[in-house]
N, C-alpha and C positions, 0 to 999 in steps of 0.2 A: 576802891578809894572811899572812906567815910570822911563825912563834911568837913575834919579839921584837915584835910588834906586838898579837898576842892580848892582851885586859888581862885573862884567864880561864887560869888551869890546872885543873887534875884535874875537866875537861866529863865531862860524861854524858850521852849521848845518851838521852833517859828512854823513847821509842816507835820501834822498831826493827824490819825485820824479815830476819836476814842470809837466812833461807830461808820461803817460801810458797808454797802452789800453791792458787791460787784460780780457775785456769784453766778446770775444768771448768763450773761452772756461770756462770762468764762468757763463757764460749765464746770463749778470747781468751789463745792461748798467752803473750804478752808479762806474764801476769800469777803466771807461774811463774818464780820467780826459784831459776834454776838455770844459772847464767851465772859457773862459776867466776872465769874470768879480770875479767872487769868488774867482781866485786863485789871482787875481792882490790885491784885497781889503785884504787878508791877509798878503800876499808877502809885501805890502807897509809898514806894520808895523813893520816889521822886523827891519831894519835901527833902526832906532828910538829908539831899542832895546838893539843896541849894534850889529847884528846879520851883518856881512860883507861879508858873502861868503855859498854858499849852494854846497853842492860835490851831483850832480845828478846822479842817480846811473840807471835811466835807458838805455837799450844796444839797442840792433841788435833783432825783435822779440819783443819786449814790446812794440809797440808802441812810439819808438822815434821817439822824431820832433826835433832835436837841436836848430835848427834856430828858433821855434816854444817857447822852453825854453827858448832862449837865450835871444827872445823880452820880456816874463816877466821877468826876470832877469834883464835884461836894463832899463826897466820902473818903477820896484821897487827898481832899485837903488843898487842891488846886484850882487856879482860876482858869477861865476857859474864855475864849472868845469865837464867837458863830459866824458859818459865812452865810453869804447869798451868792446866788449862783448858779451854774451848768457846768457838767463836764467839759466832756468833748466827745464824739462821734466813736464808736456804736454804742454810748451811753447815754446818750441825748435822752429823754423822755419822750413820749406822743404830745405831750402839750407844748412842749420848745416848736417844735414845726406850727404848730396854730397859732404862737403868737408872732406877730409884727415884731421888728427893732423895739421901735417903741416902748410895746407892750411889754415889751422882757426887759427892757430898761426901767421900765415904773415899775412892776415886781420888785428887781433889785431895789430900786430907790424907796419903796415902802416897807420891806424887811425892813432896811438900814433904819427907818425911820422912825416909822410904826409898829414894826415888829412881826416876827414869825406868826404868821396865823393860828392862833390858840394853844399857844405855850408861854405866852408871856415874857418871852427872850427875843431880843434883837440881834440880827445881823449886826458883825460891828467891821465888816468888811467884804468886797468881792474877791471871791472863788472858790477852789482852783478849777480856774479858767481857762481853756487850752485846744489843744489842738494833736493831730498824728503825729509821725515820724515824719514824712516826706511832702506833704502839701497841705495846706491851709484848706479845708472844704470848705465850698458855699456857706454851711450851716456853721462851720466854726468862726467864719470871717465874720457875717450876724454876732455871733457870739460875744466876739471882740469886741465889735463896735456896738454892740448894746451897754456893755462892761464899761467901754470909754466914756459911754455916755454917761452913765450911772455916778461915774466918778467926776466929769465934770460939775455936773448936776448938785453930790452930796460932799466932794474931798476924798470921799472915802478908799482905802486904798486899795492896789489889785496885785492879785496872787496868779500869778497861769502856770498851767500845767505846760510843760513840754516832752514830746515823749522822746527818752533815749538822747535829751538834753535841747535836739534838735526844734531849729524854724526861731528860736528866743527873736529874733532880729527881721524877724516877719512880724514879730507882735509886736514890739515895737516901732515898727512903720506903722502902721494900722494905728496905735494908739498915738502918734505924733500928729495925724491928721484931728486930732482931737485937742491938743496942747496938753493932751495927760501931763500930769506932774512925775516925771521918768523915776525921783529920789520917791516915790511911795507905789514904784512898782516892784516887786519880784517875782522873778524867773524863777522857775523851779527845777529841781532835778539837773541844774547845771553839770554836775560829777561826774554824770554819767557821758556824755559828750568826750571825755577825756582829751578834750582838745585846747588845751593854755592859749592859743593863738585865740579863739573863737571869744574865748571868756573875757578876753581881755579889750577885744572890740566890743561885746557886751558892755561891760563895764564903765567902756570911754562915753558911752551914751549917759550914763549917771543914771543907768538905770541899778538893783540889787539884784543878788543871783543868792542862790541857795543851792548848798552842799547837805541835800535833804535827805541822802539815801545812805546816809553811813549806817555801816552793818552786814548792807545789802553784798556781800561780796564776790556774789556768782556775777553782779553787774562790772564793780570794780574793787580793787582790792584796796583795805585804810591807808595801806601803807602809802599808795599813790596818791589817794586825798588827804593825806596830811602832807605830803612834799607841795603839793598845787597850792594847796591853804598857804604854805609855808612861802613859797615866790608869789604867792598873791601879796600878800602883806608886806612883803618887803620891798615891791613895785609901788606900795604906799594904796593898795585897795581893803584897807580890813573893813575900813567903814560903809562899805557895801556885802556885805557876805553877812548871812544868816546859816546855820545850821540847824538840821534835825534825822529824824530816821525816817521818818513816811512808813510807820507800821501800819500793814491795810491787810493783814494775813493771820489767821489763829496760833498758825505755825511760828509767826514772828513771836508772841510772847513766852517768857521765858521757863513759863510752866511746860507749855506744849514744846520744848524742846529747843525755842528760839535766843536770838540773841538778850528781848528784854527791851523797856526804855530806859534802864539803867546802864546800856551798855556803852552810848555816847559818851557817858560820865564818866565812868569806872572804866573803859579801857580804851575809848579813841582819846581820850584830852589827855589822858598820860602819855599815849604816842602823839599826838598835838604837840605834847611839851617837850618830847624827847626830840623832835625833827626840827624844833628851835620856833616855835609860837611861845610869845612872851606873854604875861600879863594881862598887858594894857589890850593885846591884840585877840585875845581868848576872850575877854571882855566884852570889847566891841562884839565878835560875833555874835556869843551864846546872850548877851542882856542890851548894849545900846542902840546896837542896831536894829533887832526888831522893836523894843520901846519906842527906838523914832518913827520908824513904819507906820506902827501900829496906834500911834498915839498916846503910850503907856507910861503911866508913871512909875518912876522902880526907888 
């Protein structure tokens, strides 16, 4: 697809990650994504595409470089936004367990504020923030409710990880003991849950979910997340749904053999368009609904 065929401009890529290293306790260098030239020859085509801004979702513990993202972001011509933040559990750091609620709450509240400690970039949101498959741990429940607090605190909004889609509606309780603002949370990795029923209770809560793994298709195949997209939207939910691909792999970009961040563009929105996503509804997900999230002017 080249730009005169895009029916989308000013995209947002909403779940990103231009830099991670998740390597060590995957035992699995390909999950360190420090592959300048691959990631720039992808990144570059973006623009071109329509795509103006990538929301980086890695934190504190994954492997963040900001200044490291920031310089492809500036080379490719796109905007970038930082998080603050924890994973989740076996990726926590040694200093998450040292600090108090609190203290991981004022962390977060001072990136967002005052900024990344000597890079000159601010947090301009929390996460991704999150949790296992099957239970909530001790240390991820902390997690949460440090997150909640940060955002009552600043506005600022929250991103959680969910793994294999599952627990969305555990975080959600957790953050309701807070009066979180539910319209500037989202759920991640929703797609992969493959479950309409689940998404849609999701959703009634007014919180946002994200269809963040397109590509990914050992997990599930596009063709099913564009049918989901497709009965989401026409249940009247587009203005909650954010899209991206959550590349966090060498192997994902498109030099190393991978799909690409071009691939969302150029070959899931043509199947998007073909399974009956309109417009207005393509819109909302890829540009105004993360703009509203996220604070962004488009």
């Amino acid at each position: 697809m080249n730009e005169r065929e895009n029916p989308v401009n000013n995209i947002i890529y909403a779940h990103e990650h231009l830099t991670i290293d998740l390597s060590g306790h995957k035992n699995n260098p390909d999950c360190h994504l420090d592959d300048r030239f691959a990631a720039l020859e992808d990144l570059r085509v973006l623009p071109e595409l329509g795509v103006f801004r990538v929301i980086d979702q890695t934190n504190r513990g994954m492997g963040r470089d900001p200044v490291y993202a920031q310089s492809l972001a500036d080379e490719a011509g796109i905007k970038l936004l930082h998080a603050t933040g924890w994973y989740k559990e076996p990726f926590l750091p040694e200093e998450f367990y040292r600090y108090s609620e609190k203290q991981l709450c004022d962390i977060m509240i001072s990136e967002l504020r005052d900024g990344i400690a000597g890079t000159g970039l601010c947090a301009s949101f929390i996460g991704e923030v999150g949790t296992g498959e099957d239970v909530v741990s001790p240390a991820e429940e902390k997690l949460l409710r440090a997150s909640a607090r940060a955002h009552a605190e600043t506005g600022a909004p929250i991103c959680t990880h969910t793994s294999m889609g599952r627990l969305g509606l555990e975080h959600i309780g957790i953050f309701r003991e807070f009066s979180v603002a539910l319209e500037k949370v989202v759920l991640s990795h929703i797609d992969l849950s493959g479950d309409m029923e689940y998404m849609l209770r999701l959703l009634d809560t007014g919180a946002n979910i994200a269809f963040d793994t397109v590509g990914k298709l050992s997990y599930q195949p596009d063709t099913l997340r564009a049918q989901w997209l497709v009965e989401l939207c026409s249940r009247g939910y587009g203005g909650q749904i954010v899209l991206s691909m959550d590349i966090t792999r060498k192997s994902h970009y498109k030099a190393n053999g991978g799909p690409g961040y071009a691939y969302m563009l150029d070959t899931f929105l043509p199947m998007l368009r073909e399974a009956g996503c309109g417009k207005h509804e393509l819109e909302a997900m890829l540009t105004h609904n993360p703009a509203r999230i996220y604070g962004l002017e488009i």
